[in-house]
GUBA-92557 format. One record per residue (C-alpha): x, y, z negated. Coordinates in steps of 0.05 Angstrom, whole numbers, plus 32768, in hexadecimal, padded with zeros to 4 digits. Layout:
<node><u>X</u><v>Y</v><w>Z</w></node>
...
***
This chain:
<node><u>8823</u><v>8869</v><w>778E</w></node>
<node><u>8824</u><v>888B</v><w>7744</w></node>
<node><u>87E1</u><v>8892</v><w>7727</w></node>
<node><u>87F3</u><v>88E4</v><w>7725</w></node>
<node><u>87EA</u><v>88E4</v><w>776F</w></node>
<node><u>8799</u><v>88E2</v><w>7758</w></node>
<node><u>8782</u><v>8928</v><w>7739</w></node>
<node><u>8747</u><v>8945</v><w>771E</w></node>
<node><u>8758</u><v>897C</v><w>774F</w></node>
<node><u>8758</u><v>894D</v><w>7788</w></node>
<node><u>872B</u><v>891B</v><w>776B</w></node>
<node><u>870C</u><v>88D1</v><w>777D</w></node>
<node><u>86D4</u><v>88D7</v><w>7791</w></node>
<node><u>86B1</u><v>888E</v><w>7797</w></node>
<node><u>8667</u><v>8894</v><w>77B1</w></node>
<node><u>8642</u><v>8857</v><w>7797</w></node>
<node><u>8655</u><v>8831</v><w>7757</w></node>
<node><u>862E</u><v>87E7</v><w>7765</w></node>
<node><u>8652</u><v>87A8</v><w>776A</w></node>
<node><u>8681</u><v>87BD</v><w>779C</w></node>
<node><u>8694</u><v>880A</v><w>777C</w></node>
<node><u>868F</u><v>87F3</v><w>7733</w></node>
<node><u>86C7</u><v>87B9</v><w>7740</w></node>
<node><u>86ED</u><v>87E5</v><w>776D</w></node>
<node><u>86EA</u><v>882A</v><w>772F</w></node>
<node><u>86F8</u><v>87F1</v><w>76F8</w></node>
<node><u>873C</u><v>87DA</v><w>771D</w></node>
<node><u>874F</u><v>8829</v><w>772F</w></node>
<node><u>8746</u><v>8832</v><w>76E1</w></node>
<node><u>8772</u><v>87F3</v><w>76CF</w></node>
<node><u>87A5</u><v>8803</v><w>7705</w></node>
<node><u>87B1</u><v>884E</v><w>76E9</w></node>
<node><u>8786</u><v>887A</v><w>7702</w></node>
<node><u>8770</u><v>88AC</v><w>76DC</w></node>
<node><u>8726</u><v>88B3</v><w>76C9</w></node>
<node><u>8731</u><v>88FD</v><w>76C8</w></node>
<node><u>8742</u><v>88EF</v><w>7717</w></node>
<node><u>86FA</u><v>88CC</v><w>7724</w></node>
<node><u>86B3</u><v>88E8</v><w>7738</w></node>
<node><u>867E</u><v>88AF</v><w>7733</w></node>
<node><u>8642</u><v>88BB</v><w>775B</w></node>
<node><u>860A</u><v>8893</v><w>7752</w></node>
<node><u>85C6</u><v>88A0</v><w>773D</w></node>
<node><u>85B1</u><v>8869</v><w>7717</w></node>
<node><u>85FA</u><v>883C</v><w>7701</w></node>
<node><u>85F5</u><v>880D</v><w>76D7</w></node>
<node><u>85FB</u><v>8815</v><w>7687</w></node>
<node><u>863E</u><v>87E8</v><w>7688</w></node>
<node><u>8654</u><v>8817</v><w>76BD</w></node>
<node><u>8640</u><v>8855</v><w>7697</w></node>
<node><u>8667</u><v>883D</v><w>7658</w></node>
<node><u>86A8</u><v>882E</v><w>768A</w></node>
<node><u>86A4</u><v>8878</v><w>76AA</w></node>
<node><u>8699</u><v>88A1</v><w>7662</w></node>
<node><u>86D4</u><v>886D</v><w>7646</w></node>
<node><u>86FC</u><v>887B</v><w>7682</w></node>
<node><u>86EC</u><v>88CA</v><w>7679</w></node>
<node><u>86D2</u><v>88C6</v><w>76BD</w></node>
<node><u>869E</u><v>88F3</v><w>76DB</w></node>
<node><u>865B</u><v>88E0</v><w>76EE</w></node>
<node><u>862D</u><v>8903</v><w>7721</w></node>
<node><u>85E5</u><v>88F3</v><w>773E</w></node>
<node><u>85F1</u><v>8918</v><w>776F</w></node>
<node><u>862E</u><v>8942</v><w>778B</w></node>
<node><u>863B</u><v>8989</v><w>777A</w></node>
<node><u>8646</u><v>89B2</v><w>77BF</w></node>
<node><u>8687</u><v>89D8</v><w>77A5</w></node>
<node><u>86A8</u><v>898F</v><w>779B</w></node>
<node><u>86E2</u><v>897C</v><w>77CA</w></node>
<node><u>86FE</u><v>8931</v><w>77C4</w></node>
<node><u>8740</u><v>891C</v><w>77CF</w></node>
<node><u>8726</u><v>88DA</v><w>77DC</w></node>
<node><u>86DF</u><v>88D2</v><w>77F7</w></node>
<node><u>86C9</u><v>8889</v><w>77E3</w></node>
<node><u>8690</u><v>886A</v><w>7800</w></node>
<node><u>8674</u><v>882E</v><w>77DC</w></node>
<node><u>8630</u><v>8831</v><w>77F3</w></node>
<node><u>85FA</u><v>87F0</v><w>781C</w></node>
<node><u>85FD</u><v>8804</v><w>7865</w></node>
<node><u>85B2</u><v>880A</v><w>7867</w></node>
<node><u>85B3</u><v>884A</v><w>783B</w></node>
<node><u>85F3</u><v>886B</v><w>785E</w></node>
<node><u>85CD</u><v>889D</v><w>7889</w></node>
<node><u>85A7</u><v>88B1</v><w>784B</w></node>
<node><u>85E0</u><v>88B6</v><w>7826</w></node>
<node><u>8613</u><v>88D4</v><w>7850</w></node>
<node><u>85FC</u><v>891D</v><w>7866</w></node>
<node><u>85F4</u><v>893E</v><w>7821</w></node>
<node><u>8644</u><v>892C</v><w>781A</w></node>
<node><u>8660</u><v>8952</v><w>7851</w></node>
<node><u>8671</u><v>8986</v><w>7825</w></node>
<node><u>86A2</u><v>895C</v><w>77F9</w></node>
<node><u>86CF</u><v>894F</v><w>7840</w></node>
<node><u>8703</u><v>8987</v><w>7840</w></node>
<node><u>8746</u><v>8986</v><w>785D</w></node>
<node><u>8768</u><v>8965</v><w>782F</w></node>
<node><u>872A</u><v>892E</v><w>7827</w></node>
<node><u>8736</u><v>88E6</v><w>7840</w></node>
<node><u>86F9</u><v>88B6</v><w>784E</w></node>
<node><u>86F6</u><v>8877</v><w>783C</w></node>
<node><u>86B9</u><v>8842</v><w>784C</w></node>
<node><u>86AD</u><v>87FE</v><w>7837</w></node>
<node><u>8668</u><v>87F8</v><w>7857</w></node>
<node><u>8668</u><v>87C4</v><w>788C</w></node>
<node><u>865D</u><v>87D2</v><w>78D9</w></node>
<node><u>8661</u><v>882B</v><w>78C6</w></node>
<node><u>868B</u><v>8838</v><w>78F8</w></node>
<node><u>86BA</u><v>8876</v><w>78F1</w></node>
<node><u>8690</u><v>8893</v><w>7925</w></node>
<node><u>8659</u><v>888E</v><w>78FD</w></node>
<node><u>8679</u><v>88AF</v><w>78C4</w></node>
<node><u>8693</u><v>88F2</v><w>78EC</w></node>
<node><u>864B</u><v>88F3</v><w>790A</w></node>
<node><u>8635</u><v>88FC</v><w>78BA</w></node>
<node><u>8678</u><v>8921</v><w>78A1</w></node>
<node><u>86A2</u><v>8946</v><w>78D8</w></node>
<node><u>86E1</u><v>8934</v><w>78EC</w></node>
<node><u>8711</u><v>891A</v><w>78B5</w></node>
<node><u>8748</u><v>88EB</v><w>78A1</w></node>
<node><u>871F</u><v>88A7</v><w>789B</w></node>
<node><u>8728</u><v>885B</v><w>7884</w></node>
<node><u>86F8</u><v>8828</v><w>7898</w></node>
<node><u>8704</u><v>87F1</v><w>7861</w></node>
<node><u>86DE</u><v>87AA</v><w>7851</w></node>
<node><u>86F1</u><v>878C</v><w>780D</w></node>
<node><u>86CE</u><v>8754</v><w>77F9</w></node>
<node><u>86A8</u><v>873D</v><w>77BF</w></node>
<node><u>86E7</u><v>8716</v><w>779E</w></node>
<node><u>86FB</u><v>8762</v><w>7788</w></node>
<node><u>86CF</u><v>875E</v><w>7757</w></node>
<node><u>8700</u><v>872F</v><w>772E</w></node>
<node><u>873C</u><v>874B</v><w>7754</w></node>
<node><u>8745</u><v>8716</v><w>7783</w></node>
<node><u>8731</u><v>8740</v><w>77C2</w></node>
<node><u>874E</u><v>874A</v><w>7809</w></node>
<node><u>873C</u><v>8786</v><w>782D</w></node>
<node><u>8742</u><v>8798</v><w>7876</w></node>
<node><u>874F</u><v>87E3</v><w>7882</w></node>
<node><u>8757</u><v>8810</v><w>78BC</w></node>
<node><u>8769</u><v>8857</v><w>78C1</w></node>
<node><u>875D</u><v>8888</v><w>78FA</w></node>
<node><u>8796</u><v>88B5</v><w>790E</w></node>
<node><u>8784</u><v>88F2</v><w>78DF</w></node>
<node><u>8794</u><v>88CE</v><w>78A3</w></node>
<node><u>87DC</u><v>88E2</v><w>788B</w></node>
<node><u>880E</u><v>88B0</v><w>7872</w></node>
<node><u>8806</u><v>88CB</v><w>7829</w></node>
<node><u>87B7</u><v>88BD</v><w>7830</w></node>
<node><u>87C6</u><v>887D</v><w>784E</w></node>
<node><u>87F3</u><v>886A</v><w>7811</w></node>
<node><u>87BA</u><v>888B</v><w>77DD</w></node>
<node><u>8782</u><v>885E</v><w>77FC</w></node>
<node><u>87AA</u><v>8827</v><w>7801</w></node>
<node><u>87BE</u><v>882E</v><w>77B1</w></node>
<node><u>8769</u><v>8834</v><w>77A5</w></node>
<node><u>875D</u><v>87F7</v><w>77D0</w></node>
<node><u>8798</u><v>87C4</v><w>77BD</w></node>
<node><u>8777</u><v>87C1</v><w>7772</w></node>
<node><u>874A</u><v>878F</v><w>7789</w></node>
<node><u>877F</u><v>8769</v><w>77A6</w></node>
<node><u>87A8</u><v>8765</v><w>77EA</w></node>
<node><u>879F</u><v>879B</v><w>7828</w></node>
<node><u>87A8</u><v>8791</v><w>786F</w></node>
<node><u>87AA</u><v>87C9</v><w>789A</w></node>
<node><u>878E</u><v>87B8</v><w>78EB</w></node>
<node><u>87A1</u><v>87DB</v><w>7927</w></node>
<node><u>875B</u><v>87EB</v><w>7942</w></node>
<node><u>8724</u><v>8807</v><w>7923</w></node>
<node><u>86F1</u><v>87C1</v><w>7943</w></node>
<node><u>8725</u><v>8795</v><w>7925</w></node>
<node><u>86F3</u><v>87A4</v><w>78E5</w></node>
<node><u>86BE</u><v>8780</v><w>7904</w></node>
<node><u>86E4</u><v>8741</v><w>790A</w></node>
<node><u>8701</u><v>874A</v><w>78B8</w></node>
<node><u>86B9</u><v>8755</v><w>78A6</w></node>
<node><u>86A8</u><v>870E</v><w>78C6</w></node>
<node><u>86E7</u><v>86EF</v><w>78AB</w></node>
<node><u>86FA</u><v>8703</v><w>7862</w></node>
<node><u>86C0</u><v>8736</v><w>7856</w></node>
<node><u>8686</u><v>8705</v><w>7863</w></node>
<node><u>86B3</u><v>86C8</v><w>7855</w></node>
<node><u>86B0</u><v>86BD</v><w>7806</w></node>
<node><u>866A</u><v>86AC</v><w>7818</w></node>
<node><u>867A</u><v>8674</v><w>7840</w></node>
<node><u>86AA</u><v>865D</v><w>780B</w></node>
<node><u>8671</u><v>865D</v><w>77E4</w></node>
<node><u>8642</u><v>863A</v><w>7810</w></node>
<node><u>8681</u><v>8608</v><w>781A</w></node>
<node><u>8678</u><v>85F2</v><w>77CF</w></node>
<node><u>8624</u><v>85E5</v><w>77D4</w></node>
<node><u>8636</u><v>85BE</v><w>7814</w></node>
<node><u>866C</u><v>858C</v><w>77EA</w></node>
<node><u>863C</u><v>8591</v><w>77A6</w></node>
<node><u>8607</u><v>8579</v><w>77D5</w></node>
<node><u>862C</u><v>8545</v><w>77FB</w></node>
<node><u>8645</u><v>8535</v><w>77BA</w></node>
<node><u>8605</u><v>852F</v><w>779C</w></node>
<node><u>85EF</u><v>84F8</v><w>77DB</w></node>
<node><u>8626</u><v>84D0</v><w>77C5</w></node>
<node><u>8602</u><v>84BD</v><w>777E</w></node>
<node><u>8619</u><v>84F6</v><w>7754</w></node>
<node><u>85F4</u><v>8518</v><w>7726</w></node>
<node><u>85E6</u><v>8560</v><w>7746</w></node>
<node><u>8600</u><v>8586</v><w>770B</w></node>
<node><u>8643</u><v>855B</v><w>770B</w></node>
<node><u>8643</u><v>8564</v><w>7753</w></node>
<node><u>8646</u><v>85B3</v><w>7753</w></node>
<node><u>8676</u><v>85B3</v><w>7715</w></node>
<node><u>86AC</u><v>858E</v><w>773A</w></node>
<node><u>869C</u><v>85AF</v><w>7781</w></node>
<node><u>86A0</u><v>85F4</v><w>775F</w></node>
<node><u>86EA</u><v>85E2</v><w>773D</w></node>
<node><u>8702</u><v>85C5</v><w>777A</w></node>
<node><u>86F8</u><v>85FA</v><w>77A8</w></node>
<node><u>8712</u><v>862E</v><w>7772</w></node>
<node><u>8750</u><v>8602</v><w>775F</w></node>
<node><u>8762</u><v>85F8</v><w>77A5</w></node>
<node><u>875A</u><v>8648</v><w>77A9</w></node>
<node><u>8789</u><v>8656</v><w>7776</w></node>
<node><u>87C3</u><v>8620</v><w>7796</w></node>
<node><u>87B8</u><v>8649</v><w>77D2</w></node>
<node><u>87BE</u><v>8683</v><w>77B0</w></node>
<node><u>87F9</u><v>8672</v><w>7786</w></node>
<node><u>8820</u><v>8641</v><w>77B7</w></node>
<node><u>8853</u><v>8666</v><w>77F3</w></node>
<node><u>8838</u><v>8627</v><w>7826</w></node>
<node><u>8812</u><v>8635</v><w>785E</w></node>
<node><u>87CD</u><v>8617</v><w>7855</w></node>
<node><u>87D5</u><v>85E6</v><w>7887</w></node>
<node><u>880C</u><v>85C4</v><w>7859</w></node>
<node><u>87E7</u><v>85C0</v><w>7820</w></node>
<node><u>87B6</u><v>85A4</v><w>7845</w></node>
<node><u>87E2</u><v>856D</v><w>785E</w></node>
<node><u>87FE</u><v>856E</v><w>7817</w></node>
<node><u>87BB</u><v>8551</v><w>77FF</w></node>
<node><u>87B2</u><v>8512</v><w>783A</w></node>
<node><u>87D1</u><v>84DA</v><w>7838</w></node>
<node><u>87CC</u><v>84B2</v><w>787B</w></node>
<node><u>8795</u><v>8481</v><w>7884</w></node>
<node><u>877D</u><v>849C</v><w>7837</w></node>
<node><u>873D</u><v>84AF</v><w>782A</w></node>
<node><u>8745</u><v>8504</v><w>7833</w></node>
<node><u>875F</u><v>84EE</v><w>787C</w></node>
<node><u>871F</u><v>84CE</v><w>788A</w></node>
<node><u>86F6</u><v>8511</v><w>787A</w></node>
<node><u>8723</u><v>853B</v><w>78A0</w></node>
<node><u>871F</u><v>850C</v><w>78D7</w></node>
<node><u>86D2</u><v>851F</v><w>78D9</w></node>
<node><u>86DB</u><v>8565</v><w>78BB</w></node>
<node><u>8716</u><v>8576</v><w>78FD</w></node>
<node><u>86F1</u><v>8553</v><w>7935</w></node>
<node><u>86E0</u><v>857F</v><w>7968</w></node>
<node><u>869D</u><v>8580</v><w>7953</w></node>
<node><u>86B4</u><v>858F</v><w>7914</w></node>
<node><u>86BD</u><v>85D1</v><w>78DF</w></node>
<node><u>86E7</u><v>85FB</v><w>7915</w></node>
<node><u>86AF</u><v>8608</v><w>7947</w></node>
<node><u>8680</u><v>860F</v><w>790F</w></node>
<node><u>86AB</u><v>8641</v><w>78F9</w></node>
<node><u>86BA</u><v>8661</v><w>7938</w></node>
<node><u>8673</u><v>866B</v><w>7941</w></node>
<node><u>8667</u><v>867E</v><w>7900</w></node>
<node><u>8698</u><v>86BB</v><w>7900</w></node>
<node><u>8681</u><v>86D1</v><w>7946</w></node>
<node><u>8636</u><v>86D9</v><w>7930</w></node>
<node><u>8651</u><v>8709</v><w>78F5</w></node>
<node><u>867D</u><v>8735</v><w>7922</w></node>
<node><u>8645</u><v>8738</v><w>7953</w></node>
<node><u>861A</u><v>874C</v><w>7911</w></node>
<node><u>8649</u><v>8780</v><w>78FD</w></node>
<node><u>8652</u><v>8798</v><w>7942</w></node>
<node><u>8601</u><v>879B</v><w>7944</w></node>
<node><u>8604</u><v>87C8</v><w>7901</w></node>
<node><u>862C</u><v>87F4</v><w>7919</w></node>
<node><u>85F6</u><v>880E</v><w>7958</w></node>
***
């Protein structure tokens, strides 16, 4: 979608500029959109993030002005403070407005409870989007045209791919999968720096070539059109030593129903957010 579908008359209007809003505002910048087509509010930003909005010829807010209608209604706010946060907005939703959330377990419910009925997109990015190597999950209930659709989707794809899910508790099981899982990539790399480390290495060595593996073999996967089972088959040689890990790592006591498990207790978590 052009960047002239965004307006000042119709503007963005992203609630929150942490982490989350200040990577997902630095890549609607890059990919076009105009600052003149973006409302920042956020009480207390950061000065970085201060210097990208003036730059950008953004506009920032502590608070929202009643008379303001968005085009795009962007929530990048913690869960915790949502029911703070939510009520004084209601008067940004107009007909035209379209919702979108990327506060895990907020269900849409939860939202129309706080805002009326509207055109709304649950979506859960993950952290990655802060170097624009995201995935997000998105789901959009039936009031949201296909031009919305195709605006949100242009707002949301700067931080990398989108995939759109049939049903709204389909979020719940992204959240546990890509939303929650850059953490366990993470947790992946203390686990081999510390096994690693058992084997004689020097801790610091230990973390240095953990860290590269896991982000070399991220960018082959990223970069290569095999399936990830071939790559991984790509890498073992029979009766070699990366067979003998996998034969402990793929027993069936092995990563897969730590995994399953793993995944279940974060939907169940997200499920538990959402009341």
């Amino acid at each position: 979608m052009p960047a002239n579908a965004f307006s000042s008359k119709n503007p963005v209007v992203l609630i929150g500029a942490g982490n989350m809003g200040g990577a997902m505002l630095s890549g609607w910048l890059k990919s076009g959109v105009p600052g003149s087509a973006v409302v920042v509010v956020d009480p207390g930003p950061s000065q970085a993030m201060l210097t990208t909005i003036g730059e950008a010829g953004a506009t920032h807010l502590t608070a929202l002005p009643a008379k303001l209608k968005a085009g795009v209604l962007f929530l990048a706010v913690k869960p915790q403070v949502m029911e703070t946060v939510l009520p004084p907005l209601k008067s940004a939703v107009g007909p035209e407005t379209v919702v979108v959330s990327v506060a895990a377990g907020k269900t849409l419910g939860f939202l129309e409870k706080h805002l009326g009925q509207a055109a709304m997109v649950r979506a859960m990015p993950n952290t990655p989007a802060m170097v624009g190597r995201g995935v997000t999950g998105a789901f959009a209930n039936a009031a949201v045209s296909g031009e919305q659709r195709e605006r949100v989707h242009a707002l949301l794809k700067v931080s990398g791919p989108v995939e759109w899910v049939p049903e709204e508790a389909d979020i719940d099981a992204v959240t546990a999968l890509s939303g929650s899982g850059p953490a366990y990539v993470f947790y992946l790399v203390e686990c081999m720096a510390e096994a690693g480390r058992k084997l004689g290495l020097q801790a610091d060595l230990a973390m240095r070539l953990a860290r590269e593996t896991v982000a070399g073999a991220g960018e082959l996967l990223h970069q290569s059109p095999d399936e990830a089972s071939r790559l991984r088959q790509n890498v073992t040689s029979p009766g070699g030593t990366t067979a003998a890990a996998l034969a402990v790592l793929m027993a069936d006591d092995g990563m897969q129903p730590l995994f399953d498990a793993a995944l279940a207790a974060a939907r169940k978590r997200a499920e538990e957010l959402a009341g």
